[in-house]
Structure formats: structure tokens, C-alpha cells
C-alpha atoms as an extended CHARMM CRD file, in Angstrom:
* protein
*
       114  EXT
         1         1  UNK       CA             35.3800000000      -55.2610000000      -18.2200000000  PROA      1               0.0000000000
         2         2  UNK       CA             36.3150000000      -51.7090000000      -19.0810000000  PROA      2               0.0000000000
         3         3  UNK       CA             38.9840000000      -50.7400000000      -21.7640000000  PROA      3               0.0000000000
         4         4  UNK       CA             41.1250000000      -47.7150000000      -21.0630000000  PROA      4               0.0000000000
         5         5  UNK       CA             41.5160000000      -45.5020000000      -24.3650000000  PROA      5               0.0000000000
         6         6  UNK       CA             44.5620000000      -43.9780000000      -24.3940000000  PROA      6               0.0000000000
         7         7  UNK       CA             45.9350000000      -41.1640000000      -26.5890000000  PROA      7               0.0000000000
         8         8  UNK       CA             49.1360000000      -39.0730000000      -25.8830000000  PROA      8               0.0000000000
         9         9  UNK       CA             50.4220000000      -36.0460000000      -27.1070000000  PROA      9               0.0000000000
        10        10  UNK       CA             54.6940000000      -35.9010000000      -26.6460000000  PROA      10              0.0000000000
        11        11  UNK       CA             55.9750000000      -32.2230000000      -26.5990000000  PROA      11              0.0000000000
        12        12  UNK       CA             53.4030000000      -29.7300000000      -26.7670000000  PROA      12              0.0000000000
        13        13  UNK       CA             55.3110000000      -26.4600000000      -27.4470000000  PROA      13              0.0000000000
        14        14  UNK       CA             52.7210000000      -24.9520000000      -24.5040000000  PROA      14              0.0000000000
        15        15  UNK       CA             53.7880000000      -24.9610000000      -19.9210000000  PROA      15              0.0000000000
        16        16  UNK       CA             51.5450000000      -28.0000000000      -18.2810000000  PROA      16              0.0000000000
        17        17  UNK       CA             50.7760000000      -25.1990000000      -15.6180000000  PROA      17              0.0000000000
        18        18  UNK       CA             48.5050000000      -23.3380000000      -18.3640000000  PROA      18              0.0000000000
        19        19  UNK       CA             47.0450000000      -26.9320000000      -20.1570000000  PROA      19              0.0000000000
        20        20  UNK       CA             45.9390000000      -27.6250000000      -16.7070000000  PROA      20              0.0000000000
        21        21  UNK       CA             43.8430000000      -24.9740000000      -16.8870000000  PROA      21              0.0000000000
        22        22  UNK       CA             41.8100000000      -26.2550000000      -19.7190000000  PROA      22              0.0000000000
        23        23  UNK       CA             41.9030000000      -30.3010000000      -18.5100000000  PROA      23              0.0000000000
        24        24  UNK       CA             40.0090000000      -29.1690000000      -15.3920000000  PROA      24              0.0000000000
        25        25  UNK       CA             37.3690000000      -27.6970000000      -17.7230000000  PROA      25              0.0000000000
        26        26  UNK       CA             36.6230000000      -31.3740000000      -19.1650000000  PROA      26              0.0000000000
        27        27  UNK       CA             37.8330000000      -33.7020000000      -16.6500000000  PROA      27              0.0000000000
        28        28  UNK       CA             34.9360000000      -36.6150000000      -15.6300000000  PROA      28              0.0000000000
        29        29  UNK       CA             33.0860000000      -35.3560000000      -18.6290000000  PROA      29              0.0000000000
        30        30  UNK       CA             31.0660000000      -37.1250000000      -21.4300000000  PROA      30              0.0000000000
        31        31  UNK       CA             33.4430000000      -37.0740000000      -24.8070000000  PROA      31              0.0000000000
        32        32  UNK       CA             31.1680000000      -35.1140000000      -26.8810000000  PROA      32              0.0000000000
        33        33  UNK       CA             30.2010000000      -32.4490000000      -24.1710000000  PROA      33              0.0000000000
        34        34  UNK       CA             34.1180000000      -32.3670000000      -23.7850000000  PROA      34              0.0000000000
        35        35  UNK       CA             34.5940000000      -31.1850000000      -27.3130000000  PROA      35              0.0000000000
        36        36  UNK       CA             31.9040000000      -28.7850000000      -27.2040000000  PROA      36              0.0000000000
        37        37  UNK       CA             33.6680000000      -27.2900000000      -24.9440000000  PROA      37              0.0000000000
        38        38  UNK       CA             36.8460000000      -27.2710000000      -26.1720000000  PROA      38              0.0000000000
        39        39  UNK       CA             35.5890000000      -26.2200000000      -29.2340000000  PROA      39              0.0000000000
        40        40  UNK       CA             34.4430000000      -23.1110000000      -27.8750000000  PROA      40              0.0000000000
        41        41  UNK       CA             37.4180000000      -21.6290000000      -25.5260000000  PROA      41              0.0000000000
        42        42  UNK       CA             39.4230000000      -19.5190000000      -26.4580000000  PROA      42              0.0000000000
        43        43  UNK       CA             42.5270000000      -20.5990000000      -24.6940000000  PROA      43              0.0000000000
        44        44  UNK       CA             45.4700000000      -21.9340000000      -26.8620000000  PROA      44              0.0000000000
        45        45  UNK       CA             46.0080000000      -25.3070000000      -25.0610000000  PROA      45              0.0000000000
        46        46  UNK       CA             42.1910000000      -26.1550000000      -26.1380000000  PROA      46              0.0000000000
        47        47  UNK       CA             42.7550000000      -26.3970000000      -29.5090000000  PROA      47              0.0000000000
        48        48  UNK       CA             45.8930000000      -29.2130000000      -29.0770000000  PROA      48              0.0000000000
        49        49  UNK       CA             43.5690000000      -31.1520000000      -26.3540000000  PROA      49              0.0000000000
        50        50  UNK       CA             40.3410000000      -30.9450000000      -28.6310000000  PROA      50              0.0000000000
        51        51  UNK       CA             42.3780000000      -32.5990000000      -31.2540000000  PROA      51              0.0000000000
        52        52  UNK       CA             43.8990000000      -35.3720000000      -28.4590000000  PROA      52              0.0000000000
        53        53  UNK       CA             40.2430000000      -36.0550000000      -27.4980000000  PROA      53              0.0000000000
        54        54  UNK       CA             39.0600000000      -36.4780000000      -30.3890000000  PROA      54              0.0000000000
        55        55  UNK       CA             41.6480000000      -38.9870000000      -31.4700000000  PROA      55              0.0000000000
        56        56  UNK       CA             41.2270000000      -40.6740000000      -28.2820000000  PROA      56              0.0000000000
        57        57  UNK       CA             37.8310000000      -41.5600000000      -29.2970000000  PROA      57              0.0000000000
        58        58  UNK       CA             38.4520000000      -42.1800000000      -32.7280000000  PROA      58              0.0000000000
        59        59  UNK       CA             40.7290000000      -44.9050000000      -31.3850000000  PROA      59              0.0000000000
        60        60  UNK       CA             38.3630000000      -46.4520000000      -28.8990000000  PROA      60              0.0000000000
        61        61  UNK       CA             35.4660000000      -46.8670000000      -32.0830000000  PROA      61              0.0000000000
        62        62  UNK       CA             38.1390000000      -48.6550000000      -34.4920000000  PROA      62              0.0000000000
        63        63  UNK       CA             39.8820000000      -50.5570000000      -31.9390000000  PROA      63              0.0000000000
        64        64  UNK       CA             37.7360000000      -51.2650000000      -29.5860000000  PROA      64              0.0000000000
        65        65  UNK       CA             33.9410000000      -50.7210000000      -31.2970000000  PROA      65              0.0000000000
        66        66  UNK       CA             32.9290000000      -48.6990000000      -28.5910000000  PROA      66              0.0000000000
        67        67  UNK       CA             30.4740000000      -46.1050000000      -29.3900000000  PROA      67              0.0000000000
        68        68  UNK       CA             31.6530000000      -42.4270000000      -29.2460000000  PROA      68              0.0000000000
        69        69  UNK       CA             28.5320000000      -41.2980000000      -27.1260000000  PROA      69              0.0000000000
        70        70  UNK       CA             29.3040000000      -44.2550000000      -24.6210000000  PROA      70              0.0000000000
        71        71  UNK       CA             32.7250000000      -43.0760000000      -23.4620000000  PROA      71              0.0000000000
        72        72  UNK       CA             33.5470000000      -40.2280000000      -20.8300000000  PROA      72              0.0000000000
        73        73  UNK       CA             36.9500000000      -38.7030000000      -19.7000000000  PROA      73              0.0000000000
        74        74  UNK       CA             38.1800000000      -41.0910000000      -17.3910000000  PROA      74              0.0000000000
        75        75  UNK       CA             41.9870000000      -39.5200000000      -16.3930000000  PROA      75              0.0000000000
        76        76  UNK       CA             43.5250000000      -36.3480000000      -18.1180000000  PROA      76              0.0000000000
        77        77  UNK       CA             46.7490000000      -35.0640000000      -16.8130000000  PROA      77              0.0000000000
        78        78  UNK       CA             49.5350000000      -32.8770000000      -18.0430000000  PROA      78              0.0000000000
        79        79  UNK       CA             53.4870000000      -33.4880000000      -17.1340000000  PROA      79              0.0000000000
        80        80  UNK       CA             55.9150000000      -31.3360000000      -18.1390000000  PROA      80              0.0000000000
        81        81  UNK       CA             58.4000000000      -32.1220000000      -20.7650000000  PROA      81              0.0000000000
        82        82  UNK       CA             61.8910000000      -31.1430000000      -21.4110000000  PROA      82              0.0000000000
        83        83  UNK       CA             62.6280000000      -27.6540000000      -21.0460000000  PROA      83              0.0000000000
        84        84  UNK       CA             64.8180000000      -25.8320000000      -23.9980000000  PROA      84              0.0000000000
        85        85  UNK       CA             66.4770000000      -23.2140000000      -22.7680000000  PROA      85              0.0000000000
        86        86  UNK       CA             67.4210000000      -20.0290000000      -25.0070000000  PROA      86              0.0000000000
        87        87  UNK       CA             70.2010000000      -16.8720000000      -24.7690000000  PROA      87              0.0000000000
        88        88  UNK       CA             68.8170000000      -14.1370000000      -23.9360000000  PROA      88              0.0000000000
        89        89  UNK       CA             71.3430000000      -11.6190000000      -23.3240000000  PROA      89              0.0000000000
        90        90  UNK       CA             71.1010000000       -8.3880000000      -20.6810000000  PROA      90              0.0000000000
        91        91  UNK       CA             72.2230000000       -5.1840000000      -19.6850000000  PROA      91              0.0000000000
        92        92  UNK       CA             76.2790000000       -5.1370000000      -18.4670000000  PROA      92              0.0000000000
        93        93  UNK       CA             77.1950000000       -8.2820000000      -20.1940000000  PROA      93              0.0000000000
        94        94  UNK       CA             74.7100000000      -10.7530000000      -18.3900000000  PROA      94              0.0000000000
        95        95  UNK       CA             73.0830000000      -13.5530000000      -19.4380000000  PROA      95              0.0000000000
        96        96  UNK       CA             69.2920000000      -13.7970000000      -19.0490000000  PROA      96              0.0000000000
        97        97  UNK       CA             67.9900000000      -17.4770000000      -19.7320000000  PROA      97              0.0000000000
        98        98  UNK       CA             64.6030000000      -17.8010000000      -21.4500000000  PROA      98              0.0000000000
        99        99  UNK       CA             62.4510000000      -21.3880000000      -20.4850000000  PROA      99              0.0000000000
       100       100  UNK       CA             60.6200000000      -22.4440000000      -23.3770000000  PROA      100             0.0000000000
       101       101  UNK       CA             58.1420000000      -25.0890000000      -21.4340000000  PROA      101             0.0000000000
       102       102  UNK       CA             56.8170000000      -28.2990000000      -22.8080000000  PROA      102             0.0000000000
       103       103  UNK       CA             54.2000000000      -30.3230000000      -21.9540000000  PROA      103             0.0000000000
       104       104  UNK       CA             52.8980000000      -34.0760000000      -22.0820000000  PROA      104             0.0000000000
       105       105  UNK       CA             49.1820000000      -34.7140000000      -22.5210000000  PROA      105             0.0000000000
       106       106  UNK       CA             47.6070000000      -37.5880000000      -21.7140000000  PROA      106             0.0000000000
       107       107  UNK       CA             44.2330000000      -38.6940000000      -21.9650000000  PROA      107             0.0000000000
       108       108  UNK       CA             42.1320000000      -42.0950000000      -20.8960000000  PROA      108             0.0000000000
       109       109  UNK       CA             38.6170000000      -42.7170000000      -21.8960000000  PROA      109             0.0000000000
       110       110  UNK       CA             36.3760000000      -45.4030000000      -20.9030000000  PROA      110             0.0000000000
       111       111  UNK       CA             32.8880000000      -46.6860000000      -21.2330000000  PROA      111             0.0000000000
       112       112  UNK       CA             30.2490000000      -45.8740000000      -19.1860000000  PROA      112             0.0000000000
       113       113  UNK       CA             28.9750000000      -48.4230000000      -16.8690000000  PROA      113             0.0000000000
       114       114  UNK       CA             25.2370000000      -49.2210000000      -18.2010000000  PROA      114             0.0000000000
């Protein structure tokens, strides 16, 4: 039977809408073409999701023995958070709200079927 891996990342200061971006890059991948990957774009959600990967399959060898070159991404999604909201204030007296975004990564691995 297959274990899921799971790792999660609560409140990551960047929108899901532009982590989704880089998740499509390594969806249904292997783990370490994944990081390759990540390691190499240049977009600021990679570097958060390289290091959720990675402890995704750090967890899988010491809790479940499973080889790191055995496991591929199985699900990857982003939600979004809770949404902090900040002053901004405007011309004539108004108020101008600012939506610092959050996001909620989550990542399962599993083994590959021999």
C-alpha cells in the first residue's frame, strides 16, 4: 500500500494565485527533478516550495524509509490564507485598503508503483 507524505506550510506571506504558478511547474513530477527545478527559477514562491519539498521528503525517508529517488509529487495545491488588511490612506480624506495575501501550501508525495 502507498503512504501519502505530507508536509504543509501555514501562512506564506506570498497570494496562492502567484504560488500556483510555480506548483504547476512540478506537479506529477519525480522529487529530485522537482527541486532541480525549483532550484533554478527565479520566482519568489520557488524558494518557500523548494524548501516544503524538500522537507516532504525528508519526512517520508525517516518516517517512512522510503527512498528519496522512489517518491514523486503526488498532489500540490495552494489555498489562500487569511488576508491582513492595511490603511492606506488617499486623496480627499479616503481610505484606500491594501490586501496583504497569504497562502497555504500543501504538498503529498508518494512512492512510485514498481
Amino acid at each position: 500500500m502507498a503512504h501519502d507524505i505530507k508536509a504543509y506550510f501555514r501562512s506564506c506571506g506570498i497570494s496562492a494565485q502567484k504560488v500556483r504558478l510555480v506548483l504547476d511547474l512540478v506537479r506529477g513530477k519525480d522529487v529530485e527533478q522537482a527541486l532541480n527545478i525549483l532550484r533554478f527559477t527565479t520566482n519568489a514562491a520557488a524558494e518557500p516550495i523548494f524548501k516544503l519539498l524538500n522537507s516532504a521528503a525528508a519526512n517520508g525517508e525517516e518516517n517512512f524509509g522510503v527512498s528519496r529517488d522512489d517518491l514523486f509529487v503526488y498532489r500540490i495545491f495552494a489555498d489562500e490564507a487569511p488576508t491582513r488588511r492595511w490603511r492606506r490612506f488617499g486623496a480627499r480624506g479616503r481610505f484606500k485598503p491594501w490586501l496583504r495575501r497569504t497562502s497555504q501550501i500543501t504538498v503529498i508525495l508518494r512512492e512510485k508503483e514498481s
